[in-house]
C-alpha positions as CSV (number, residue, x, y, z in Angstrom):
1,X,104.3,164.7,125.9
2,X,103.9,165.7,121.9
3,X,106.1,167.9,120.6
4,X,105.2,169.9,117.5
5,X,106.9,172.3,115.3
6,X,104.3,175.0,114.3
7,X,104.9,177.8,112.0
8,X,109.0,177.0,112.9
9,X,108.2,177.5,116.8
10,X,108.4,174.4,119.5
11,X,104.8,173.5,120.7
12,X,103.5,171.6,123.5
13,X,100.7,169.7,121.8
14,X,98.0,169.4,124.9
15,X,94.4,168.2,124.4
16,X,94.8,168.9,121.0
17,X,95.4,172.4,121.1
18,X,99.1,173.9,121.1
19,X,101.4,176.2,123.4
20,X,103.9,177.7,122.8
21,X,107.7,176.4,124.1
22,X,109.0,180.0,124.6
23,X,106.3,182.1,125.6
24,X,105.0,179.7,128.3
25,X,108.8,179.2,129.8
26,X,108.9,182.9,129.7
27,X,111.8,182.6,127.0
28,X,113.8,179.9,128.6
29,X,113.7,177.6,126.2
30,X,112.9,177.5,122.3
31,X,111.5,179.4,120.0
32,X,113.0,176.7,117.6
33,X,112.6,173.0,118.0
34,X,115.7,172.0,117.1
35,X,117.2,174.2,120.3
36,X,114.8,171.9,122.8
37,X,117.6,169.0,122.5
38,X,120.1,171.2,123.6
39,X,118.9,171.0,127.1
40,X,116.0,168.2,126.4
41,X,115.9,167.2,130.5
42,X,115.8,170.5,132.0
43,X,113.1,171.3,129.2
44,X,111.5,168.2,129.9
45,X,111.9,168.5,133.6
46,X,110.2,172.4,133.5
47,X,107.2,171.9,131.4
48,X,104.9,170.0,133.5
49,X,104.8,173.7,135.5
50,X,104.1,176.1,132.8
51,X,100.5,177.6,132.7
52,X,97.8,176.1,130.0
53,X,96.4,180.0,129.6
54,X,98.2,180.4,126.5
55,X,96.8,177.4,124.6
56,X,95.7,178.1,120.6
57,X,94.0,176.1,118.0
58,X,96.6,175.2,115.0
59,X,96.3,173.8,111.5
60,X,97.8,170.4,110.7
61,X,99.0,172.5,107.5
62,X,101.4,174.5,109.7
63,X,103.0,171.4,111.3
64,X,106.9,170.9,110.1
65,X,109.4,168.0,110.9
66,X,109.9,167.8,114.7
67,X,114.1,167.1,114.2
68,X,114.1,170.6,111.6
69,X,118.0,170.6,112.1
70,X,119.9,167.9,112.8
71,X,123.6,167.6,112.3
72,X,123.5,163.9,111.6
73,X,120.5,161.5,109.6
74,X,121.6,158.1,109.7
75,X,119.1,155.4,108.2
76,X,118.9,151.8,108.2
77,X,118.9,149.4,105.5
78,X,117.4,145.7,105.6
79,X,116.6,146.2,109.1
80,X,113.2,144.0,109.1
81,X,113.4,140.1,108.5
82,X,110.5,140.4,105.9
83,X,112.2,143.3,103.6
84,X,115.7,141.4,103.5
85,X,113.6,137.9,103.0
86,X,111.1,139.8,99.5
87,X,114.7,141.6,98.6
88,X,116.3,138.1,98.5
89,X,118.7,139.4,100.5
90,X,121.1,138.1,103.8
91,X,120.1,139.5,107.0
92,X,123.1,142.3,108.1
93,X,124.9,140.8,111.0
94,X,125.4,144.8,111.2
95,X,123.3,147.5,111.0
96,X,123.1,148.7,107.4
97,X,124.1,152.4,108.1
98,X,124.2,155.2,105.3
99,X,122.8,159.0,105.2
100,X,120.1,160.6,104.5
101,X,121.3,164.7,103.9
102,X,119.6,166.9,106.9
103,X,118.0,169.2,103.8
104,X,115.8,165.6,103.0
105,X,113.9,166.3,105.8
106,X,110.2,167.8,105.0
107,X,106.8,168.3,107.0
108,X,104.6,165.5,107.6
109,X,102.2,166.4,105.2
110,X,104.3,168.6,102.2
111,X,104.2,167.5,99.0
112,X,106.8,165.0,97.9
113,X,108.4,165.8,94.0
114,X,108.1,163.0,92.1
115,X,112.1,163.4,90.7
116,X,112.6,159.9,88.3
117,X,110.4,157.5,87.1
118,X,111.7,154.8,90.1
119,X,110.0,156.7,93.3
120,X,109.6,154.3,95.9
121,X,108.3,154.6,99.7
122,X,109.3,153.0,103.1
123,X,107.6,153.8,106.4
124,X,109.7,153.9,109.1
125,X,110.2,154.5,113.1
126,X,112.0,157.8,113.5
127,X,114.2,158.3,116.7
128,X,115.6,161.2,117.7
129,X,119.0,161.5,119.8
130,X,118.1,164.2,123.1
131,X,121.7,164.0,124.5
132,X,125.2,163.4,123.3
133,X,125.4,159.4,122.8
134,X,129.0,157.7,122.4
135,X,129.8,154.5,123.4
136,X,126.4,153.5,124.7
137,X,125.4,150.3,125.6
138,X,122.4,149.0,124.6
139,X,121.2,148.7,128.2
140,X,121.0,151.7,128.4
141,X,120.1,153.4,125.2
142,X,116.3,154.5,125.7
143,X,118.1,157.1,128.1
144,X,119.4,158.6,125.1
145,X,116.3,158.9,122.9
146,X,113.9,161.7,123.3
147,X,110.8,160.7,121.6
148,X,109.5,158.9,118.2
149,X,108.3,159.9,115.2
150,X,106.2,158.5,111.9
151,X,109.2,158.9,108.9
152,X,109.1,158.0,105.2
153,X,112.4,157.3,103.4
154,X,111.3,158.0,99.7
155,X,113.9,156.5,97.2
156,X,114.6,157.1,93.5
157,X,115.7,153.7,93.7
158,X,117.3,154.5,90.0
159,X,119.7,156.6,91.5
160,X,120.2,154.5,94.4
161,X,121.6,151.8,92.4
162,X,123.9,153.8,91.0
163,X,127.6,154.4,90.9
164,X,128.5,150.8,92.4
165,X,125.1,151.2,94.8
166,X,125.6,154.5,97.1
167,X,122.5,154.9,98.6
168,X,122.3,158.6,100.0
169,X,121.7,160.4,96.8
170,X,118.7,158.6,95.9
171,X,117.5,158.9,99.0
172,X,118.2,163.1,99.6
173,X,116.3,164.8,97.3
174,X,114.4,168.0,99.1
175,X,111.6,166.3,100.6
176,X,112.3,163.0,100.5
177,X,112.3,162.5,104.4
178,X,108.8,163.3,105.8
179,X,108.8,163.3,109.7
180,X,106.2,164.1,112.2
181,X,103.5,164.5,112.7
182,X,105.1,165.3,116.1
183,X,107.7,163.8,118.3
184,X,106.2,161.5,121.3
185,X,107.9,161.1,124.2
186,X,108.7,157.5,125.3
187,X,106.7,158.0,128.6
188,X,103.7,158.2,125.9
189,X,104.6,155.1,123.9
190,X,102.9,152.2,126.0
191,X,105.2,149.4,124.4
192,X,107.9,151.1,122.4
193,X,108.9,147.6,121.8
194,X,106.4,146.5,119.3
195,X,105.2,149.4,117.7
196,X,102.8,148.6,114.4
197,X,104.0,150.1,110.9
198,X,101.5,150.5,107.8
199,X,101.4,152.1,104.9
200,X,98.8,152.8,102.3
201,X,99.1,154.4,98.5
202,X,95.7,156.0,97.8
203,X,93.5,153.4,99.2
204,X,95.6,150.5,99.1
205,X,97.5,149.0,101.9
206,X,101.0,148.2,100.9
207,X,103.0,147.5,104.4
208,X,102.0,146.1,107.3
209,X,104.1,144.5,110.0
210,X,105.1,145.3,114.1
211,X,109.0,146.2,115.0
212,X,109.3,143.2,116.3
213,X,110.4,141.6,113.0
214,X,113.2,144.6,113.3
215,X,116.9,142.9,113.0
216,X,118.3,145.3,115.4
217,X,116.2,146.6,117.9
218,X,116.3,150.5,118.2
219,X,118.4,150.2,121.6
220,X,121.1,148.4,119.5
221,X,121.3,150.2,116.8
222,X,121.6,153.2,119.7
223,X,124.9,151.2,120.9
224,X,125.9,149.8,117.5
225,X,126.0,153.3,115.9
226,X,126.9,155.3,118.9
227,X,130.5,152.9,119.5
228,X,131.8,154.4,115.8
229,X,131.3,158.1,116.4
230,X,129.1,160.0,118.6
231,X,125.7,161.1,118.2
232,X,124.6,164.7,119.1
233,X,120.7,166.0,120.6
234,X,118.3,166.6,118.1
235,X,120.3,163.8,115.6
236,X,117.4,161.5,113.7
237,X,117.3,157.7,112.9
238,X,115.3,156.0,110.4
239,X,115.4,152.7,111.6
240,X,114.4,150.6,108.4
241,X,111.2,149.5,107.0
242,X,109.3,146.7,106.9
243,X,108.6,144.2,103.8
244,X,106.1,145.9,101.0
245,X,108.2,148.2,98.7
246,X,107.6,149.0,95.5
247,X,110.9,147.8,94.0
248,X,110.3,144.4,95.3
249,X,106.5,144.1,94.3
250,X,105.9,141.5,91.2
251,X,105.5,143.5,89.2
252,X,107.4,146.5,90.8
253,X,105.4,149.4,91.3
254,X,106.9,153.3,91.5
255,X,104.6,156.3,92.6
256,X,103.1,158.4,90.3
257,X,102.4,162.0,90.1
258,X,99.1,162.3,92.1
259,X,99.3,159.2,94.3
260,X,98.9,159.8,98.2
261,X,101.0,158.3,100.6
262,X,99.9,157.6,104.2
263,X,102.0,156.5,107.1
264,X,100.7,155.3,109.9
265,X,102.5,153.9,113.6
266,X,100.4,152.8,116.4
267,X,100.4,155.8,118.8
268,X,102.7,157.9,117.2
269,X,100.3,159.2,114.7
270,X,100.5,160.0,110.8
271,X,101.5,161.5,108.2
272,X,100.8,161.9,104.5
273,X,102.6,163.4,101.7
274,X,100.9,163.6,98.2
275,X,103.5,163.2,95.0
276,X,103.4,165.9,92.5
277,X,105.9,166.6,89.7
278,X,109.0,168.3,90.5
């Protein structure tokens, strides 16, 4: 299934028209999104009973991220073989972990502030945790994921760099993690194993490459994060991004105030976030 947040309220996303979580389960589960992962089975389990009566059109424009509140980001650095071979960099032999802050995340199509002269994209695969994960192995991780998403970690790469290299400030400002354009369920993802990432600025294609030139796979980094301290339902993952950033282009290349951004992954949709000035 697609799950949407419209207008702040949990859709159903069904033959392109939308129902709503809480009024079709009679108030059993939502109105918010975020409160779905709570009890992600049993809401997953119910829904295939509810009544189509209710179903509305909706506006793209209405759609927000599909994790609104998580209590943990994590993200993933140098986690494709082609963006640690153009950054001249080692391959991890772990996962690259740091943090994106939860108020980073944005709508898949809101505007993204353009906030220093270094802005910088990354498309990514977005997971998102649907029950309490600690100590998981790898096995068995998909059991712990509820669905997939289209993400963009935007970097002000300047302020990346900074301070001896911390990455999560660069990486936080307010709408600087786009996610959506809903969240697809893995029985909806026909090889969630090689999924294909692109990205285009205005008309030009700038990344281009399937997850299976990902370092860690998303089951691992499921285990690898998940055996330091627990993950909770509703908790997102950006699990890296393939070769074609910015910072690494000859010359490099930084967005500009009025550039459009377009992510695209196989069956998971996409998104697009236009730059404007802060």
């Amino acid at each position: 299934m697609k799950i949407a947040n419209i207008s702040g309220r949990a859709h159903l996303l069904i033959d392109g028209q939308a129902l709503d979580v809480a009024e079709a389960s009679g108030g059993e589960f939502g109105p918010s999104l975020q409160s779905l992962y709570d009890d992600f089975a049993a809401f997953v389990a119910a829904a295939p009973s509810w009544s189509r009566d209710g179903l509305t059109a909706f506006s793209t424009n209405e759609l927000g991220s599909p994790a609104p509140q998580p209590r943990q980001v994590f993200a993933i650095g140098l986690n494709y073989h082609g963006h640690a071979e153009e950054a001249g960099l080692p391959v991890p032999q772990v996962p690259a972990t740091f943090t994106k802050f939860p108020s980073s995340l944005g709508g898949p199509f809101e505007p993204v502030p353009r906030m220093g002269e270094t802005l910088d994209w990354e498309v990514e695969i977005v997971a998102v945790i649907s029950r309490e994960a600690y100590r998981v192995s790898e096995a068995d991780a998909w059991g712990y994921i509820a669905g997939l998403a289209v993400g963009q970690d935007y970097s002000e790469r300047t302020m990346q760099f900074a301070a001896g290299s911390q990455f999560s400030l660069g990486k936080s400002y307010l709408g600087f993690g786009p996610v959506g354009p809903w969240l697809t369920t893995l029985d909806e993802v026909s090889d969630r194993d090689n999924l294909h990432l692109e990205c285009w600025i205005n008309e030009d294609k700038v990344q281009d490459a399937p997850s299976t030139d990902m370092v860690f796979s998303i089951p691992s980094l499921i285990a690898q994060l998940s055996a330091v301290t627990p993950l909770w339902p509703g908790d997102v993952i950006f699990t890296g991004t393939p070769a074609g950033v910015g910072i690494t282009a000859q010359p490099a290349r930084f967005l500009q105030v009025g550039d459009v951004v377009r992510s695209t992954i196989g069956e998971l949709g996409t998104i697009h976030n236009t730059i404007v000035a802060p």
